[in-house]
C-alpha positions, 0 to 999 in steps of 0.5 A: 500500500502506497503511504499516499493512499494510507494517508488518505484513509487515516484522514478520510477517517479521522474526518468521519469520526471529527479527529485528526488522522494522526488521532486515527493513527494513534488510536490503531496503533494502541489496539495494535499495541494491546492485541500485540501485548495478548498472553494467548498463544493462539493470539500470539500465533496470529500476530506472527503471521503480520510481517513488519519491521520494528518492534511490533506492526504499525497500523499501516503494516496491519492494514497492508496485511489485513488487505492482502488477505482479504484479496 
């Protein structure tokens, strides 16, 4: 997914819900951060099938992932 196109979801839905895209973002990337923080195996086993860089998934690689599957 192109950064220009994420970047428009995060706005188009900040502009929905009246917050910031960067509010957006924030907000995904807390979910992210306390599904992520799961002590379930099963749960752990499906967060290491999203493939990201850093120390745990950024909202953008979730929804590149989420997007790829749903094809």
């Amino acid at each position: 997914m192109r950064k220009i196109k994420f970047e428009e979801m995060m706005r188009a839905i900040g502009q929905r819900e009246g917050i910031s895209a960067s509010e957006v973002e924030r907000e995904i990337q807390l979910a992210i951060d306390l599904g992520f923080n799961n002590r379930d195996e099963k749960v752990k086993a499906e967060w290491a099938k999203i493939p990201f860089k850093g120390e745990r998934p950024t909202p953008q690689e979730v929804i590149e992932y989420m997007c790829k599957k749903l094809r």
